[in-house]
C-alpha atoms as one frame of an Amber mdcrd trajectory, in Angstrom:
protein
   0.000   0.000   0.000   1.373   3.462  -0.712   2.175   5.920   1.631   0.559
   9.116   1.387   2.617  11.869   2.180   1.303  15.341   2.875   2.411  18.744
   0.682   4.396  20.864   3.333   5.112  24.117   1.478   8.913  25.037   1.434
   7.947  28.578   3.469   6.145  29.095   5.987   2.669  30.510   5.293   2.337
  33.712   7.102  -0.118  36.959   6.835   2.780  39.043   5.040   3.155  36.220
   2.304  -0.349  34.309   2.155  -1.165  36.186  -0.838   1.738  35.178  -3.196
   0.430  31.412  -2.431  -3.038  32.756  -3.441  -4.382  31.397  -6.853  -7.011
  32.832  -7.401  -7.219  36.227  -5.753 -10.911  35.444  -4.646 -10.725  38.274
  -2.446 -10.728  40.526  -5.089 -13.715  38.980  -7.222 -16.492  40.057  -4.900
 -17.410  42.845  -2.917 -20.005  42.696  -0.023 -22.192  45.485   1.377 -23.836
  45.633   4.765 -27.899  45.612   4.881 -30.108  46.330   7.660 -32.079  43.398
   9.329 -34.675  43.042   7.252 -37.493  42.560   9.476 -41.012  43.227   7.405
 -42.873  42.176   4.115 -41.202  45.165   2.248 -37.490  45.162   3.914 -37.541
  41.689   1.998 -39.098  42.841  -0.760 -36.429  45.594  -1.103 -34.101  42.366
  -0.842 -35.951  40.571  -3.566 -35.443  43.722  -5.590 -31.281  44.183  -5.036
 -30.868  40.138  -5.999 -32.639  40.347  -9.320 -29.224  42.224 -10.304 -26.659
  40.092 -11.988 -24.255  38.907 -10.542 -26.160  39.357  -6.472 -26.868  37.280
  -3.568 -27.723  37.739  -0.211 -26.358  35.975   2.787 -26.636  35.850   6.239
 -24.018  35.377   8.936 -23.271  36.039  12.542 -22.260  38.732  11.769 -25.566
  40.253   9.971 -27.223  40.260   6.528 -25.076  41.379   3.217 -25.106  41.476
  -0.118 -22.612  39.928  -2.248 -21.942  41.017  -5.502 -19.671  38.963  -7.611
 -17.623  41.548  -9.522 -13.861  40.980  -9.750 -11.801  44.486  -9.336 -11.099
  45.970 -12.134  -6.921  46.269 -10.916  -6.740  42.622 -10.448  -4.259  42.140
 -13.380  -3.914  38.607 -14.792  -1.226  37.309 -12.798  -3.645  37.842  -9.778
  -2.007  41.095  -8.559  -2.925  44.092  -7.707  -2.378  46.612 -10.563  -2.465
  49.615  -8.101  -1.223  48.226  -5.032   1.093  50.876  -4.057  -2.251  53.266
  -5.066  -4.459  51.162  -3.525  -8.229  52.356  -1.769  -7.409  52.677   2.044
 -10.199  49.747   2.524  -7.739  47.645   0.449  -4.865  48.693   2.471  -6.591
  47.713   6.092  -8.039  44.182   4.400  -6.067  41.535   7.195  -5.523  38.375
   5.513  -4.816  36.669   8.974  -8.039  34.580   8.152  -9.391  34.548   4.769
 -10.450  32.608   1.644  -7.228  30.918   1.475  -7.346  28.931   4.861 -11.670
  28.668   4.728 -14.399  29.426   2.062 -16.162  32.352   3.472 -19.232  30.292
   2.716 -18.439  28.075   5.559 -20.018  30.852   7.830 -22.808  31.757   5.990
 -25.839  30.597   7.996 -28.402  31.678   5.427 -27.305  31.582   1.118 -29.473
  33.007  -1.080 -27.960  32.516  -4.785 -30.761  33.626  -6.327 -34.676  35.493
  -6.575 -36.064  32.208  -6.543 -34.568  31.120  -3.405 -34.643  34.029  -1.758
 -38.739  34.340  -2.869 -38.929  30.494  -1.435 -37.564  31.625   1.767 -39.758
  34.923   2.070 -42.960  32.491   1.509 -42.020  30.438   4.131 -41.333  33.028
   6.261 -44.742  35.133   5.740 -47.650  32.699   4.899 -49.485  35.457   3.458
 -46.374  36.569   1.159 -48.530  36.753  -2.203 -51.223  38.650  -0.430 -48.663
  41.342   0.362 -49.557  44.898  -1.302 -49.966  45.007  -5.303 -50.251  41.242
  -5.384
């Protein structure tokens, strides 16, 4: 029987050099925004209405409810670096690393996915019985 021996990397993996092991920048393909709790009929609604834009989902975490939109930065250059990175947004600049995409899908912590208007319109149904009865309906 062979013996499986595991992949050490020759350096050590550290927050100063995790990116340059990165291979796919997925940090940079994505940005997520903050929403308020939605709470009512129409604070979902108003959800309903941001995730029938390409390219959006919603997700919930511990952390609170977001929006992610899947739009790589227009820097990232096709190496995977950052084209303006000595330029770079201050929100950029403060981004730690010390726990990211790399060691854990950020999916991992999602405790509510929505990829799409349909499942996002499943969810509000079974959250409001009377979701088709709402106003203009």
């Amino acid at each position: 029987m062979a013996k499986i021996i595991p992949i050490v990397p020759a350096h050590k993996i550290t927050p100063e050099n995790k990116c340059g092991f990165c291979t796919n920048s997925k940090c940079c393909t994505y940005l997520t925004q903050q929403v308020p709790t939605p709470r009512s009929k129409g604070d979902f609604d108003h959800l309903l209405w941001q995730i029938s834009h390409q390219n959006v989902q919603v997700y919930k975490d511990e952390d609170g409810w977001y929006l992610l939109i899947n739009n790589t930065c227009l820097q990232l250059q096709p190496d995977g670096r950052c084209g303006i990175y000595e330029t770079r947004p201050q929100v950029c600049r403060e981004y730690s690393n010390d726990y990211c995409e790399f060691d854990s899908p950020a999916e991992e912590s999602f405790e509510l996915f929505f990829d799409g208007y349909a499942a996002l319109l499943k969810y509000c149904r079974k959250r409001f019985k009377n979701w088709d009865r709402r106003a203009g309906n």
